[in-house]
NUZALO-320408 format. One record per residue (C-alpha): residue number from 0; x, y, z. Coordinates in steps of 0.2 Angstrom, whole numbers. Layout:
N
num = NUM; x = X; y = Y; z = Z
...
end
This chain:
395
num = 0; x = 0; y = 0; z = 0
num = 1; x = 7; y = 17; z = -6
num = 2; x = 10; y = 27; z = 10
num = 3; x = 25; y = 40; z = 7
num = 4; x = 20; y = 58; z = 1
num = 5; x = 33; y = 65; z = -9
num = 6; x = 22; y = 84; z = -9
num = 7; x = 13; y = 94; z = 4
num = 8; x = -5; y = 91; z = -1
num = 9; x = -5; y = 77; z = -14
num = 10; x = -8; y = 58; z = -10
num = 11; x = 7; y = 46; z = -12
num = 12; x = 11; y = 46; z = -32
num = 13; x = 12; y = 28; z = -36
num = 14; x = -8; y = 30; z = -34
num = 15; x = -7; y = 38; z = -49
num = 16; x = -3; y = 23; z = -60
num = 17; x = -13; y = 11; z = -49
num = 18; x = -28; y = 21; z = -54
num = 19; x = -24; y = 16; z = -71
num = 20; x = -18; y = 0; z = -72
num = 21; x = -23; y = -8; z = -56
num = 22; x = -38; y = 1; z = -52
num = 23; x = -44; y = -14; z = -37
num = 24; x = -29; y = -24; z = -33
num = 25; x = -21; y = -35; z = -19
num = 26; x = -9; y = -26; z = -8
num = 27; x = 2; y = -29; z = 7
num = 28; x = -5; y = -16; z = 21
num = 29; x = 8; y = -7; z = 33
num = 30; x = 4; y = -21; z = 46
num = 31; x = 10; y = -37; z = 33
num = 32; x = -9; y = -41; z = 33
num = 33; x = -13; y = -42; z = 14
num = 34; x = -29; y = -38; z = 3
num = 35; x = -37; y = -28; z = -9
num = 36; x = -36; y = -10; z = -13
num = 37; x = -45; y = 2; z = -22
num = 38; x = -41; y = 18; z = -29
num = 39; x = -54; y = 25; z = -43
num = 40; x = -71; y = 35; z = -35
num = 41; x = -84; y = 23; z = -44
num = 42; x = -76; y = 6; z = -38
num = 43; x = -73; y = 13; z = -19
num = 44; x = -91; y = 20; z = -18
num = 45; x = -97; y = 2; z = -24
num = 46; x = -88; y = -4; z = -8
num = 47; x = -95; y = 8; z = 3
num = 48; x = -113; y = 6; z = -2
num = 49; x = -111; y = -14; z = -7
num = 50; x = -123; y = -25; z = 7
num = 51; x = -113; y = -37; z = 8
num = 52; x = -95; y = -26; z = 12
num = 53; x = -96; y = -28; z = 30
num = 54; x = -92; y = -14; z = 42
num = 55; x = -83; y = -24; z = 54
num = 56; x = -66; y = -26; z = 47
num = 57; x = -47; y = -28; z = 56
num = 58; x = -33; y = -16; z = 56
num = 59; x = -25; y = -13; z = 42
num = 60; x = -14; y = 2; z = 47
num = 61; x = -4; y = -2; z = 61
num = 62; x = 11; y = -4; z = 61
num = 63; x = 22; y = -21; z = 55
num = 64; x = 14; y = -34; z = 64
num = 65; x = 1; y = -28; z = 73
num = 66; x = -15; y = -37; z = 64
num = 67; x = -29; y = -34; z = 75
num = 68; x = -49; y = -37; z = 73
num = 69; x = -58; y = -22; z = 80
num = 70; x = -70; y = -28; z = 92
num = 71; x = -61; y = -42; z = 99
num = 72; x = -45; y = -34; z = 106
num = 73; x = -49; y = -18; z = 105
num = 74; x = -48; y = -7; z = 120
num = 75; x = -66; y = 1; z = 120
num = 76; x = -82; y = -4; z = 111
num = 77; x = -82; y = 2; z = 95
num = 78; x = -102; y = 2; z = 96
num = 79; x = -111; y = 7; z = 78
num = 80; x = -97; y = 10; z = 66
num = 81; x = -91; y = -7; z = 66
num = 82; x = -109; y = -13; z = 65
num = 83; x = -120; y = -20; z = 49
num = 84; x = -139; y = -17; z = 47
num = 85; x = -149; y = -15; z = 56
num = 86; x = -139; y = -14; z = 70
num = 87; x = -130; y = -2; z = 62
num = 88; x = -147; y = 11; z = 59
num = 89; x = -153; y = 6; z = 77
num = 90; x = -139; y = 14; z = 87
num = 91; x = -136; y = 26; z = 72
num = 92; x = -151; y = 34; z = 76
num = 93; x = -149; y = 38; z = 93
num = 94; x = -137; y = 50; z = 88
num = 95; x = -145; y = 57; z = 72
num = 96; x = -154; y = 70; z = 78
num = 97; x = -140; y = 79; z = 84
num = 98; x = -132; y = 81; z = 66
num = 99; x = -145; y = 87; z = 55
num = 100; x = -141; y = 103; z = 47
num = 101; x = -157; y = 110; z = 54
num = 102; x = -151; y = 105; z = 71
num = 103; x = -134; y = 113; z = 70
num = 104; x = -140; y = 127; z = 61
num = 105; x = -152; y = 130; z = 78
num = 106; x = -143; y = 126; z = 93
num = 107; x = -124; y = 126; z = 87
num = 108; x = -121; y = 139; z = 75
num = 109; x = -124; y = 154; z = 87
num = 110; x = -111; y = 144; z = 99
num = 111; x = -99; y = 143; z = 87
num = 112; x = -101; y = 159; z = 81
num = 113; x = -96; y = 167; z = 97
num = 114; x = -81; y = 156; z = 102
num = 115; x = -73; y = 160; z = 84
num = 116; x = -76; y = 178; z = 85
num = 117; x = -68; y = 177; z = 105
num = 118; x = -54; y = 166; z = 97
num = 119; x = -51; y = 178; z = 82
num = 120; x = -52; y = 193; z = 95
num = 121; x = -36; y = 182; z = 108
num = 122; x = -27; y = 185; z = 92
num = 123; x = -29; y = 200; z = 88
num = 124; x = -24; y = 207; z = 105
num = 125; x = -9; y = 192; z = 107
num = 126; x = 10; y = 191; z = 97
num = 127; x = 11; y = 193; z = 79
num = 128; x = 17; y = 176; z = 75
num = 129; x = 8; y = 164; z = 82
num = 130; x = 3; y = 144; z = 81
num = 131; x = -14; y = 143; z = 72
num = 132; x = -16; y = 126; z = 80
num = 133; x = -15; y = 130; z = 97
num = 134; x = -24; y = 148; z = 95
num = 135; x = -37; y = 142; z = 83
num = 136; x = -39; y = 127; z = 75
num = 137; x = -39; y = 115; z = 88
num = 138; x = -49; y = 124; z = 103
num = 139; x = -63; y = 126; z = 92
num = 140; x = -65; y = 109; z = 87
num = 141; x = -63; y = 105; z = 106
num = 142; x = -73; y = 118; z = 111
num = 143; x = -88; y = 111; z = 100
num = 144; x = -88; y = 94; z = 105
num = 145; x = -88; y = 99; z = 123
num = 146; x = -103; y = 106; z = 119
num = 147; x = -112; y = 94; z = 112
num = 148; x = -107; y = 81; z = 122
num = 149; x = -107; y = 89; z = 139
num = 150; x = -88; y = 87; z = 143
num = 151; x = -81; y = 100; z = 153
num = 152; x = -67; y = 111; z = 139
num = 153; x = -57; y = 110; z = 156
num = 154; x = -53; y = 93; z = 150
num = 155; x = -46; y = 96; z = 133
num = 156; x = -28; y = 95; z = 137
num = 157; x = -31; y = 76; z = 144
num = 158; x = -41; y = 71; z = 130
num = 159; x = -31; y = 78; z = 117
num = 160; x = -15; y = 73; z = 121
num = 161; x = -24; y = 54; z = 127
num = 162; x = -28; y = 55; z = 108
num = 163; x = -15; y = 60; z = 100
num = 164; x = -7; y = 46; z = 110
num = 165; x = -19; y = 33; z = 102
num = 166; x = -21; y = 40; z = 84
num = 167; x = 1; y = 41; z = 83
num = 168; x = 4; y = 25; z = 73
num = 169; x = 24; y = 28; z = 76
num = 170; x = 19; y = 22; z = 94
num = 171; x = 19; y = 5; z = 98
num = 172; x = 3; y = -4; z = 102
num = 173; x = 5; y = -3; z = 121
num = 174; x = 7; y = 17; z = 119
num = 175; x = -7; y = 19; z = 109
num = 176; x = -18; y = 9; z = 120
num = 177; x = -13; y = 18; z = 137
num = 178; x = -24; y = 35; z = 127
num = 179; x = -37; y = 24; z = 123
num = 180; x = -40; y = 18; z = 140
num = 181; x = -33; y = 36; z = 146
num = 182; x = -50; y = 40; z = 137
num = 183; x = -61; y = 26; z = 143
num = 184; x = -58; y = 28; z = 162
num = 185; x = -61; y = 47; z = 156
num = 186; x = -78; y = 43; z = 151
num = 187; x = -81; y = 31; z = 162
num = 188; x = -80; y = 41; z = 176
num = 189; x = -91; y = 58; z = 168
num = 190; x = -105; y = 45; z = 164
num = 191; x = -104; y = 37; z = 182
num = 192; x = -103; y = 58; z = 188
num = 193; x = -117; y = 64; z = 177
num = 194; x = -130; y = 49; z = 183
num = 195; x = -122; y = 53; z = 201
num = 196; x = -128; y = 74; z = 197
num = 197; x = -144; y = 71; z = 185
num = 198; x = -135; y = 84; z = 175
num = 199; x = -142; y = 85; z = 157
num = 200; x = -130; y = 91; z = 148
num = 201; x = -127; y = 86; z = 129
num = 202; x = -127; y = 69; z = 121
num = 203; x = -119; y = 59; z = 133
num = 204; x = -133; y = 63; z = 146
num = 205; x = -146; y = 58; z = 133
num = 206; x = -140; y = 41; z = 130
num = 207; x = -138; y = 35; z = 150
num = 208; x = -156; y = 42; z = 149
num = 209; x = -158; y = 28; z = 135
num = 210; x = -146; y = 16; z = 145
num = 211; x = -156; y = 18; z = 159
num = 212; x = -174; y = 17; z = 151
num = 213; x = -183; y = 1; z = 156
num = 214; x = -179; y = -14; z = 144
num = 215; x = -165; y = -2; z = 134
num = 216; x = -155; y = -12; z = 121
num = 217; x = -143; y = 1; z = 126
num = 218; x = -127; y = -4; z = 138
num = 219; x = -116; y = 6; z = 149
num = 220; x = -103; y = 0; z = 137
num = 221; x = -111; y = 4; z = 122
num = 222; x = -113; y = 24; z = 131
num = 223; x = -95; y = 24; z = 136
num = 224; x = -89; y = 18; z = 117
num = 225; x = -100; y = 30; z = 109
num = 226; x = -94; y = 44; z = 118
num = 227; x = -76; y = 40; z = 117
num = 228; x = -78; y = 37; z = 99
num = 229; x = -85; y = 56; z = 97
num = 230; x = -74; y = 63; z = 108
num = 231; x = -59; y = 59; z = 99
num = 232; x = -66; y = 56; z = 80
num = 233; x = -76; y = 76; z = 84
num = 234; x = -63; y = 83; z = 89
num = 235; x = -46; y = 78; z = 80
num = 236; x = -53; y = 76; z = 65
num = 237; x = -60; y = 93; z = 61
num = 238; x = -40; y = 101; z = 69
num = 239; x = -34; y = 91; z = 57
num = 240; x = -44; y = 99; z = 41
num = 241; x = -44; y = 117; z = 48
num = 242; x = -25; y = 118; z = 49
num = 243; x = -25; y = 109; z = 33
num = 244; x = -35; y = 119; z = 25
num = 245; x = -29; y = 137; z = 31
num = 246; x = -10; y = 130; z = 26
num = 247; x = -19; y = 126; z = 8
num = 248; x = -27; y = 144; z = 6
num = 249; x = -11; y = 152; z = 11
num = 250; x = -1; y = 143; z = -3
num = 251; x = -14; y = 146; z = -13
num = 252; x = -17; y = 166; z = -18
num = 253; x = -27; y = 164; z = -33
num = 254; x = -42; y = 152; z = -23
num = 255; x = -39; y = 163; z = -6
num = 256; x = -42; y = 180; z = -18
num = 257; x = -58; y = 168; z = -25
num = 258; x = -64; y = 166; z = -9
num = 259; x = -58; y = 184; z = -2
num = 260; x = -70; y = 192; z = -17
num = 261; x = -84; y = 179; z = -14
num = 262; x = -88; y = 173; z = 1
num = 263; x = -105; y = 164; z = -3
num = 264; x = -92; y = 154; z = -13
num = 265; x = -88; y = 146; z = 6
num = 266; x = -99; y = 130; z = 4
num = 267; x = -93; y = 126; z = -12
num = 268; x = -74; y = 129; z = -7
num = 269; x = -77; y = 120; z = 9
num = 270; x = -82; y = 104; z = -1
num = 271; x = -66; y = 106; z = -12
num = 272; x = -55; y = 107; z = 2
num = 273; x = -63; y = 93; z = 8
num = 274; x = -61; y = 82; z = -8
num = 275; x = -44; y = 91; z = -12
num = 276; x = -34; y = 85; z = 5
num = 277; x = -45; y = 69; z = 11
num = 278; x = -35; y = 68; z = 24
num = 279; x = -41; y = 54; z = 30
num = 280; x = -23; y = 45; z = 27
num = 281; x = -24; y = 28; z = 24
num = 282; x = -42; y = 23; z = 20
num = 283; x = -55; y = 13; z = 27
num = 284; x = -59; y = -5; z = 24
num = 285; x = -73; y = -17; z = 24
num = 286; x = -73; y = -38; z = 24
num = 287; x = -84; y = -46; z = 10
num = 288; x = -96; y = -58; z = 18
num = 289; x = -96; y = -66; z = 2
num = 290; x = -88; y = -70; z = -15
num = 291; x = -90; y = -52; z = -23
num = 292; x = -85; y = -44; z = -40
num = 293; x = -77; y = -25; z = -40
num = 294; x = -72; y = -16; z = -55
num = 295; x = -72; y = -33; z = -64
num = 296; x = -59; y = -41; z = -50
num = 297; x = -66; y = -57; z = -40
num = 298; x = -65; y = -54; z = -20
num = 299; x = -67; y = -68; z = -10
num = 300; x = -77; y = -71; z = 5
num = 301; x = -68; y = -66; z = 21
num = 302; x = -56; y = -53; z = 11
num = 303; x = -53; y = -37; z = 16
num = 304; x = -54; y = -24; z = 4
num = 305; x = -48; y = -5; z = 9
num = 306; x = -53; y = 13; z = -3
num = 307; x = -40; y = 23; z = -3
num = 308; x = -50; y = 38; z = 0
num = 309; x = -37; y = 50; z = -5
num = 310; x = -33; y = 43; z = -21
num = 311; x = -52; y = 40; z = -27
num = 312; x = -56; y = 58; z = -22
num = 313; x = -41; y = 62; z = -36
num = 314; x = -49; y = 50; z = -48
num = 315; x = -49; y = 61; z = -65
num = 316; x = -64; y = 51; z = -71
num = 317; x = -75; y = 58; z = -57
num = 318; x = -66; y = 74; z = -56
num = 319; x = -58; y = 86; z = -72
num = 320; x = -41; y = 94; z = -68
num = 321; x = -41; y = 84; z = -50
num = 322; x = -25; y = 89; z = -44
num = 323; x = -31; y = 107; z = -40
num = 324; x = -41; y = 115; z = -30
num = 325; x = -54; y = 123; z = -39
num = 326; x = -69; y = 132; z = -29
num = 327; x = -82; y = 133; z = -47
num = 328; x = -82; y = 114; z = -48
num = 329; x = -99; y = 106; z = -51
num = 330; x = -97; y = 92; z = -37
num = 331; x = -111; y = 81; z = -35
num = 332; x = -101; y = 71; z = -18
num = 333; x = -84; y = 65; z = -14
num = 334; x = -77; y = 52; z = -2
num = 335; x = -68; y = 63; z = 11
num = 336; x = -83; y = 57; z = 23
num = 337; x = -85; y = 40; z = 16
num = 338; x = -101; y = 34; z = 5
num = 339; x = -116; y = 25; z = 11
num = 340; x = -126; y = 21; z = 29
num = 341; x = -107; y = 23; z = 36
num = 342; x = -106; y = 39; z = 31
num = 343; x = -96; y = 49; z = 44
num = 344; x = -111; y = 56; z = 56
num = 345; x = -100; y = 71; z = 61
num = 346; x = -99; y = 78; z = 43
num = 347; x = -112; y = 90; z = 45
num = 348; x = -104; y = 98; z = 61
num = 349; x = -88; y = 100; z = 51
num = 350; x = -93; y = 109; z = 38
num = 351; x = -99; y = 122; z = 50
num = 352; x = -84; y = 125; z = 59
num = 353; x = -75; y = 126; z = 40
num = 354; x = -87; y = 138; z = 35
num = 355; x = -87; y = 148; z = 48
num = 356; x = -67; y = 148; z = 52
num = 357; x = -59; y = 150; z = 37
num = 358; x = -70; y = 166; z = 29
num = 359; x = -69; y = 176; z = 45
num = 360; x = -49; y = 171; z = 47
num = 361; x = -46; y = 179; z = 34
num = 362; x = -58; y = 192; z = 32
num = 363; x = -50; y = 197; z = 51
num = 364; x = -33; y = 196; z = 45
num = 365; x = -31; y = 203; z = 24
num = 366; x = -12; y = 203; z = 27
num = 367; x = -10; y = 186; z = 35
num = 368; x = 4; y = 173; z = 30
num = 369; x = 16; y = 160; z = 33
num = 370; x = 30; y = 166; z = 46
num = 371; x = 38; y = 150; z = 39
num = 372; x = 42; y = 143; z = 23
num = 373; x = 28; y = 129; z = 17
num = 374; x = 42; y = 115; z = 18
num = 375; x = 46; y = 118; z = 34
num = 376; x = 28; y = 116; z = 41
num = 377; x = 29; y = 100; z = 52
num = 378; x = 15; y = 88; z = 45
num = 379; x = 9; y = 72; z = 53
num = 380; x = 11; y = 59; z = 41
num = 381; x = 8; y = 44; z = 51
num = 382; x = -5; y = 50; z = 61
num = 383; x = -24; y = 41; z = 55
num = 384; x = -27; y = 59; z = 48
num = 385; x = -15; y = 70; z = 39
num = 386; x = -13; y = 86; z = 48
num = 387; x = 0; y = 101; z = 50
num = 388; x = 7; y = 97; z = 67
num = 389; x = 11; y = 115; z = 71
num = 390; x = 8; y = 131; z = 59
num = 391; x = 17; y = 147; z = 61
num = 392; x = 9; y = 163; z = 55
num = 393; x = 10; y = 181; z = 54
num = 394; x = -3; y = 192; z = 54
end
């Protein structure tokens, strides 16, 4: 599997020819586990969407040796994302209603307005060089998911760095576990406080309320899996893309002018950005449950087969010119959230925080640039997402 980038925003290169020649082929993952890989937009999204791709699926980006089936050794419940239906829709749906565009649009956006403008203000009023990560693009995503799943933002230290701890894939196994159960002690002890208070506070209190509902199919387990999967997939992720993406309109004059002069342009560009940097690094896999054919190749029952988002989202048949980003695009979708029931349930709550960052960034600061040149931007390449580690600028 190709995994070295050899430029700042593309996907490895050898992608490129297995587009062409090997469009679904079998691979050796970083971990020595082998399967099938696929790397053109209509193939990948037939894997997403295929009933009988099944969602629970073993590691296949750990590092050498380290071939795990999620759910068995895993340190937490992984709850519905490794699920099929209807499992999948029963537990799915608890959570729904929280991520509707209507719903954010109600009860987020005017949070999320404020602590931008408050983050903006901090500043303004601070150093002229600063870390966009630590001034801006992680506190908000932090911020937000404390919100809505009623953590205290007192927290975010501990359950970031218990993250990024888990999500390093240059740690060893045993390293990465200590932040995963770093995280579920965490979350075991605010459900255990939040039933001790009656506090209603945000999604965690709604699902002990369902946990604790007479005859629930829901499990204290299952609560403590779903809310350390959102804590650290609501918060790391969206970091990862605001950091990304302010680094990509910086190195970028003409589409940061585009987006300077038209601001209305913000939800297309946001979906650009999203298709254009994928960062979700090493794709995502499913197991056929039995024999299958994809892009004319025979899969075997019990195989697993991995979509190399990154590459798909770059797939020129799906997308003219795709190797710039270009914010007058007549999309129809992209892959950067998956494709299919699985589709990431977060998506919706990340494209607000994009939208509403990145125009007033840089309507606040006309003047603002690197205080660094690009190819000294640390990135995180072996992280699960792709992500500037630290970004200097000057305003």
């Amino acid at each position: 599997m190709p995994v070295e980038r050899t430029t700042l925003f593309d996907p490895p290169q050898e992608y490129t020819a297995l587009r062409e020649e090997h469009p679904v082929t079998k691979v050796r993952f970083p971990n020595g586990s082998t399967g099938w890989l696929v790397s053109r937009f209509e193939e990948g999204s037939e894997v997403f969407a295929h009933p009988k791709m099944s969602a629970r699926r073993p590691r296949h980006d750990t590092p050498e040796g380290e071939v795990a089936e999620a759910g068995n050794d895993a340190p937490f419940n992984p709850t519905f994302v490794m699920m099929d239906e209807p499992d999948h829709s029963q537990y799915r749906r608890l959570l729904s209603g929280r991520f509707t565009p209507k719903s954010i649009a109600k009860n987020l956006q005017p949070y999320l307005d404020r602590i931008v403008d408050e983050h903006l203000d901090a500043i303004e009023k601070g150093p002229k060089v600063f870390d966009f990560v630590e001034a801006l693009s992680l506190p908000i995503p932090c911020l937000v998911i404390c919100e809505l799943l009623g953590v205290p933002y007192a927290d975010r230290d501990g359950f970031h760095s218990a993250t990024e701890q888990m999500m390093d894939l240059a740690n060893s196994r045993e390293e990465r576990d200590k932040g995963a159960h770093w995280l579920i002690d965490y979350i075991t002890r605010l459900v255990a406080e939040k039933r001790r208070t009656g506090v209603q506070d945000g999604i965690l209190a709604e699902l002990i309320a369902t946990a604790d509902d007479e005859g629930s199919f829901l499990k204290d387990d299952e609560v403590i899996g779903m809310g350390v999967l959102l804590l650290f997939a609501g918060h790391d992720t969206t970091a990862s893309m605001l950091g990304l993406s302010t680094l990509t309109l910086l190195t970028h004059p003409e589409q940061r002018r585009d987006l300077e002069e038209h601001p209305e342009k913000i939800g297309p560009a946001v979906e650009e950005l999203l298709r254009y940097l994928t960062i979700v690094q090493f794709g995502l896999g499913r197991v056929a449950l039995e024999d299958v054919e994809i892009g004319g190749q025979q899969i075997a029952a019990g195989d697993l087969v991995v979509v190399a988002m990154p590459a798909a989202n770059r797939d020129p048949r799906a997308f003219d010119a795709p190797d710039a980003p270009d914010f007058d695009r007549k999309m129809t979708r992209h892959l950067a959230f998956g494709y299919g029931v699985h589709q990431c349930l977060g998506q919706n709550v990340a494209r607000a925080e994009l939208k509403t960052v990145l125009p007033r960034l840089f309507e606040r600061f006309p003047n603002l640039h690197l205080a660094v040149a690009p190819e000294e931007v640390p990135m995180d390449s072996l992280g699960t997402n792709y992500a500037v580690k630290k970004l200097m600028l000057r305003r």
